[in-house]
C-alpha positions in Angstrom: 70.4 -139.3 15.4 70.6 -140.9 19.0 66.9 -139.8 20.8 68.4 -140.2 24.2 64.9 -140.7 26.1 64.1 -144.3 23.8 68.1 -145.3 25.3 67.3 -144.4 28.5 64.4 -146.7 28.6 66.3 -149.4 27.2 69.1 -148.5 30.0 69.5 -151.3 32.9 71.8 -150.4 35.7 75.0 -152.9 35.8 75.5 -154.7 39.4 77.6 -153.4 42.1 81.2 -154.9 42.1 80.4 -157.0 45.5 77.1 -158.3 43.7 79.0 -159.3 40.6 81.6 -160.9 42.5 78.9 -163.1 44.7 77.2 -164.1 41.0 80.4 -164.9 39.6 81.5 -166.5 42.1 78.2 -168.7 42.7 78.1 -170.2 39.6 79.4 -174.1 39.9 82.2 -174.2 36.9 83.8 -177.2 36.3 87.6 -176.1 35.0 91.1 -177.7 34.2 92.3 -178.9 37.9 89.0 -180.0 38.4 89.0 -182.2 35.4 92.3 -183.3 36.1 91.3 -184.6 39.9 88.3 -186.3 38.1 90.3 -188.6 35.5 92.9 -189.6 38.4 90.0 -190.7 40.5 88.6 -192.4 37.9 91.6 -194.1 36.7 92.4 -194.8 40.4 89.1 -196.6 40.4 90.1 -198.4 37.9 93.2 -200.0 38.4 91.4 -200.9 41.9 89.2 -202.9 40.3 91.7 -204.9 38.4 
């Protein structure tokens, strides 16, 4: 059976939408188009230096 006052100890409030967004959103992600612009600098760097 569920004893409700050892879950509501255990029970940590979730962030606000706007605080969620603003962690989300802080992070520094590398993704896809960001990869991309990183392999034609390189390989522009590259065929410089040839």
């Amino acid at each position: 059976m569920i004893n409700f006052e050892e879950e509501l100890k255990k029970f940590h409030p979730s962030l606000e939408v706007e605080d969620a967004a603003e962690a989300i959103y802080n992070q520094d992600l590398t993704d896809v188009a960001d990869l991309l612009i990183k392999m034609i600098v390189e390989a522009e760097e590259m065929e410089e230096k040839k």
